[in-house]
N, C-alpha and C positions, 0 to 999 in steps of 0.2 A: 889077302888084302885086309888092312884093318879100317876102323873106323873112326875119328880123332872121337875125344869124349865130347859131351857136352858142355857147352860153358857154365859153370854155376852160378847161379842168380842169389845175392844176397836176400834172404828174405826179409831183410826190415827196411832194405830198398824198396821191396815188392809192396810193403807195409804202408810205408810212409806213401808212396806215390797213390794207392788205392785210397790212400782217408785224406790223402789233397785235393779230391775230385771235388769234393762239395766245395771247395775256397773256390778251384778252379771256375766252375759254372759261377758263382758269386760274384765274381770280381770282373768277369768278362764283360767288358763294354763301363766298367765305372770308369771315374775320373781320380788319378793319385798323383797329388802335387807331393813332389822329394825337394827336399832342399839339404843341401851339402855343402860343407867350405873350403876354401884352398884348401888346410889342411888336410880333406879326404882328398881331392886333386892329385896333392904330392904323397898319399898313402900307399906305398908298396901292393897293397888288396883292390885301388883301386881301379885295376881294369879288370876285375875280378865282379867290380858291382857292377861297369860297362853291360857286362854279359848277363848280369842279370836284370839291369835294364831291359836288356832286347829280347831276353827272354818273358819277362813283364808282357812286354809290348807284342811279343809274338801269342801270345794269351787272349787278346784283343783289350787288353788294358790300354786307357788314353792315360798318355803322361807328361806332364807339365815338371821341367827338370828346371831347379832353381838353384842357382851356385854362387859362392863367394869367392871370392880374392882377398882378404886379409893377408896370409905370406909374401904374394907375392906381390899385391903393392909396398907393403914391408920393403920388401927388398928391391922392386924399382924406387922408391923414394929416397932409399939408404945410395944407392946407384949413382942416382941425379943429384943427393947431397942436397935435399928437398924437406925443409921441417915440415910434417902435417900431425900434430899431437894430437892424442887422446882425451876428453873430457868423457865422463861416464860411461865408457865405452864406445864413444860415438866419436867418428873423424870429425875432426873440424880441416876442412880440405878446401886451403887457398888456392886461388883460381890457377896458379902456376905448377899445382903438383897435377891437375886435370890429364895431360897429355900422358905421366907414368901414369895413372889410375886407368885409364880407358885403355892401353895396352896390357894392362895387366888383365884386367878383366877380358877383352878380345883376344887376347892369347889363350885363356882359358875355354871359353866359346870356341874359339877355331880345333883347340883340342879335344874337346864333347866332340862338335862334328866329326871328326875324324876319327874316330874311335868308331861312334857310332857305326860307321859307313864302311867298317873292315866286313869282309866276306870270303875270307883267307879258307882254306876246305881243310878240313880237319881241325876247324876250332870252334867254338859256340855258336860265333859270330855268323858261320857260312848259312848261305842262302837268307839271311832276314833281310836284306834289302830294307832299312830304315831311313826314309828322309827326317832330316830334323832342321829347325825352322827355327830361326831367333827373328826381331825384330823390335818396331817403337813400340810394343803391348801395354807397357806401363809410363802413365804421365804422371809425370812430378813437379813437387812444388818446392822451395826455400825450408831447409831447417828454421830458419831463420836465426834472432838474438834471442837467446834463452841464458837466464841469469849472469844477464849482464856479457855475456859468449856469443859473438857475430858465427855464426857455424859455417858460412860464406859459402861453399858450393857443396856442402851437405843438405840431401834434398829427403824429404818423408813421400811416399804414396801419396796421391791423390785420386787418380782410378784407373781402372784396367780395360785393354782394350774387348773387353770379355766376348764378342758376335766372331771378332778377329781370330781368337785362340780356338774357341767354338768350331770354326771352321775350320782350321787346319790338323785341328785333334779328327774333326769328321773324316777327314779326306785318309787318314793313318797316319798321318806327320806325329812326331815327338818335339813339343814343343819347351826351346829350351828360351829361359830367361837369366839377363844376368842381374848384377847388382848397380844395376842405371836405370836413370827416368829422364823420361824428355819434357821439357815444359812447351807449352804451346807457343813460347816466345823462340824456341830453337835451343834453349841452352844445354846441358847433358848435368845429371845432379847426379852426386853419389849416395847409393842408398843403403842401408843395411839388410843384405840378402832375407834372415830371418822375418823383416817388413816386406818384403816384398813376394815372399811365400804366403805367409798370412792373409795379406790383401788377396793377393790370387785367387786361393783355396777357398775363400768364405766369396769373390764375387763369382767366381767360377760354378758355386754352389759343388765343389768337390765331394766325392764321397769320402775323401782320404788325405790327410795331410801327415807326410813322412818324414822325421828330422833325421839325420843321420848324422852322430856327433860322436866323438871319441869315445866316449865310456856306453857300456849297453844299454844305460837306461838310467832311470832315479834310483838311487839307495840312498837309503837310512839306514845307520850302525851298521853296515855292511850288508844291508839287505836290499837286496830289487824287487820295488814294489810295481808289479807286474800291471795290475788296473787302478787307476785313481779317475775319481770323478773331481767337477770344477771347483765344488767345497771344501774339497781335501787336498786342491793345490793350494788354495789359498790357506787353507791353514799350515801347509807346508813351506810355504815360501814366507809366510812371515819369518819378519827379522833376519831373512835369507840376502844374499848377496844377489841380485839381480842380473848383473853385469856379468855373472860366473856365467860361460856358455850355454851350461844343462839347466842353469835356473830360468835363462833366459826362453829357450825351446821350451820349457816348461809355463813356462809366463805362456808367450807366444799359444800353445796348443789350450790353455785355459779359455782363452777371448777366442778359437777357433772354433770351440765346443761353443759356446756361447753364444756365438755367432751365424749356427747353423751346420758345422762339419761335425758332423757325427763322432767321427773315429779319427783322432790324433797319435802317430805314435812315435816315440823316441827311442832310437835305435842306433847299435855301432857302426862305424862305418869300416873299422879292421878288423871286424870278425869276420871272418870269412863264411857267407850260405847268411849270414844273420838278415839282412832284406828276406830273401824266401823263406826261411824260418819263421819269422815275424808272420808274414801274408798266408803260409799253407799250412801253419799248424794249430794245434790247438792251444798250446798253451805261450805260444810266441817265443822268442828270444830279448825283448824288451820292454818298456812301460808303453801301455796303452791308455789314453785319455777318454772318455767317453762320457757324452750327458746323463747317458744312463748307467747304470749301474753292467758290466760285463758279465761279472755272477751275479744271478738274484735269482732270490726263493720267491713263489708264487704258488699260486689253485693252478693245481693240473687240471686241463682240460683233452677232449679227445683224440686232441693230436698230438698228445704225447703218449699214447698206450702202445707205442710200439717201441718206442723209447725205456719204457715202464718195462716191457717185456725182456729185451734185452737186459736193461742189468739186475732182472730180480733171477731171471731163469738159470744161471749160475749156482746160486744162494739156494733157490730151490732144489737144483737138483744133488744139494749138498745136506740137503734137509735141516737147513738153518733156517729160509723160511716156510711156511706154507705154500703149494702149491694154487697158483691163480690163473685162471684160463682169462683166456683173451673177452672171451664175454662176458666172465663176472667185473675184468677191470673195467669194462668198458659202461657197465653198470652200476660201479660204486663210486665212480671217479672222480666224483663231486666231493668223496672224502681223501683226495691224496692233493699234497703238496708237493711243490718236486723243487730241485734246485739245478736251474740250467744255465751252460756255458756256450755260448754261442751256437747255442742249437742244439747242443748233447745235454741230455739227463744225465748227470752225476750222481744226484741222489735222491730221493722220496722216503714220504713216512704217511700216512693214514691215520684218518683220528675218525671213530667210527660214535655214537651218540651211544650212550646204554639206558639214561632215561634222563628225570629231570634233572640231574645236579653231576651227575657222572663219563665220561670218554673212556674208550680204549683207545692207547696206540698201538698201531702196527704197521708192517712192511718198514721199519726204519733199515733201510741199505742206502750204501753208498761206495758209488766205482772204487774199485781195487787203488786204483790211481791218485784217487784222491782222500786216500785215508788219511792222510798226514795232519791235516788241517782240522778246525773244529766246523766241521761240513755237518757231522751230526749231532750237535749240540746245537748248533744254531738252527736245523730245522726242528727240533723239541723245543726249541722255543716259540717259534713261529706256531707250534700247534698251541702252546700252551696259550699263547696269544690269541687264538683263534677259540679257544676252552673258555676262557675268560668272558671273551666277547659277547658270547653265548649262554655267559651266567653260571657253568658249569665251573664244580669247586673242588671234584676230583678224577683223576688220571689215574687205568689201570693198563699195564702192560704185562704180556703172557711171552716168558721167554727161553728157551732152551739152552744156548747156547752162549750172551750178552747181561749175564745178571750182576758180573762187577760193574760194568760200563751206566748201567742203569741205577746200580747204588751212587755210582760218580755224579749223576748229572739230579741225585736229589731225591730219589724213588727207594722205599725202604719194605720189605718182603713181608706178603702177609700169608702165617703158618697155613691160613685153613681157605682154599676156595669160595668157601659160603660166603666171604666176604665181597665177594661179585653181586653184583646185581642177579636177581634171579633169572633176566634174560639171558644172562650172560654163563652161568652156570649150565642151564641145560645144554649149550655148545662142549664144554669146556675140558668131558670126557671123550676127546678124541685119540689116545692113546700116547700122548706124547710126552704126556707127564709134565707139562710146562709150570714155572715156578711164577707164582701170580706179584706183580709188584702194585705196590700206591705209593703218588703221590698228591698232598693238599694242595690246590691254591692260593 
């Protein structure tokens, strides 16, 4: 009798799932308002984001699901033989096209629900038991006339029912909204979904506001700029088309940061795994909007020496750097800067005093991962910055291994160690032969 093998387990499956644990604990119990348009609706991937909805949601993620219908009021208006044009990207929607608009939009509702609510066995969906919950959450007011244009039953936000949503997020519900508002007169306004996320997420006080739009993210010259903060949208969006969808999500997640939501991101909606990509990994699948800065160099402090430990102890035991025990880091820590990405140390360097007018650097590393970039040149500047501050007017660096990279960034070899400060000398014979550089400032 034999015994079948065992299954093999990819191991970057095993990879990835173990360094999604920290998003995992993070994200449990926040608030992330999505907002999507027909277009993802009629997207082949789209029941593919379905299940990663509810797999969100089975995390203990609260989720405020916000959706549009542009297609396919398109196409019940084209139906009904219905004019409702375009001005600046904005319907102007006569009282007579209302009845296709509000079916198109509740067709779309009625199919969120239903997807949601599949529990099929052998699919994502089985056993999550999700209720989801529409309703009046959002009250609206008149577009009204804008240059000289009656907008007539196009309506803008006025507020949310935010105690209402609150509650039904509390209870497990997934709360979906569409692109309508009620005025307190009875009438039904058409809104544009993107407004109506916005409003949400910043009265909501969201931790998260997610756009899901065709393309994965912003690019420039063909490049996806992964984090921007609110001053680099606005200098990006100048002379920009607004009305374009991705500038508009971009607009939009600008005034959401501003407003209070921390983390904005824009993301595809036909990439298939791109929502979880985005949320559990390190370096996302899309642009992320943030008040603060995502990467940033700072003074390390004590709770980053285990961080410290981690990516110098490679380097060490390759004898590129020095050897540093956990108590001397923890002792000199006042001289390392580090450069951190959402909690992981990338990189650090040390700037150590040698007397009135002089520094050393050292421990300049930086993760394997993130070499590509100018990760270490920008923290030789931050110290240099730091040298400056402090009055000091030259920079010495002791280096075995990194002596072109240190002529690159300015530092030029000096033939004879006595050029050290005399404190600095008496260390200096420690057998490794390091090539001593300076730089002025």
């Amino acid at each position: 009798m034999t015994t079948s093998a065992m299954p093999q387990i990819n191991p970057e499956y095993v990879h990835w799932f173990r360094n999604s644990a920290p998003y995992i604990n993070t994200h449990r119990g926040k608030t992330f308002v999505i907002m999507f348009g027909g277009e993802a609706v009629n997207h082949p991937n789209f029941s593919t984001l379905i299940h990663d909805f509810a797999l969100l949601h089975s995390l203990g993620i609260k989720l405020v699901l916000v959706h549009g219908a542009r297609p396919q009021i398109e196409k019940n208006l084209k139906d009904a033989d219905i004019t409702s044009p375009l001005h600046q990207d904005i319907r102007i929607t006569p009282r007579v096209a209302m009845p296709a608009i509000l079916q198109a939009v509740g067709a779309i509702r009625l199919q969120l629900e239903a997807q949601l609510s599949m529990g099929l066995a052998n699919s994502p969906m089985y056993g999550s038991r999700i209720d989801a919950i529409s309703g009046n959450f959002v009250t609206a007011r008149p577009y009204g006339i804008r240059d000289g244009i009656d907008y007539q039953m196009t309506g803008e936000v006025r507020s949310i029912d935010v105690e209402a949503i609150k509650n039904n997020l509390l209870h497990d519900h997934i709360v979906i909204l569409g692109s309508m508002g009620y005025s307190a007169t009875g009438e039904v306004f058409n809104l544009l979904a993107e407004d109506v996320a916005l409003s949400a997420a910043v009265a909501l006080g969201a931790d998260k506001l997610i756009f899901l739009g065709e393309e994965a993210g912003i690019n420039d010259d063909d490049r996806l700029l992964r984090e921007m903060i609110p001053n680099e949208v606005d200098r990006f969006l100048r002379d920009r088309d607004l009305n374009c969808e991705i500038n508009y999500f971009l607009n939009c997640a600008s005034l959401a940061c501003r407003q209070g939501v921390h983390r904005t991101h824009i993301i595809s909606y036909a990439k298939d795994g791109a929502l979880l990509e985005e949320l559990f990994t390190r370096d996302g699948s899309g642009t992320l909007i943030s008040h603060d800065p995502y990467e940033e160099i700072r003074r390390a402090n004590i709770d980053d020496v285990v961080g410290l430990i981690e990516l110098l102890s490679p380097l060490e035991e390759q004898g590129i750097l020095v050897s540093r025990s956990r108590e001397r880091l923890e002792q000199e820590i006042d001289n390392y800067s580090v450069i951190e990405r959402d909690g992981m140390i990338l990189g650090c360097a040390a700037l150590y005093p040698l007397d009135a007018e002089s520094a050393e650097v050292a421990c300049v590393a930086v993760h394997p991962d993130y070499r590509s970039g100018s990760r270490g040149a920008d923290l030789l500047a931050f110290l240099e910055q730091q040298a400056r501050s402090h009055g000091l007017h030259k920079l010495f660096v002791l280096t075995t291994r990194t002596a072109h990279w240190f002529v690159e960034q300015g530092f030029a070899e000096v033939e004879e160690a006595s050029a050290l400060p005399a404190s600095r000398q008496e260390k200096y014979h420690n057998g490794r032969n390091s090539k001593v550089f300076q730089k002025t400032l």
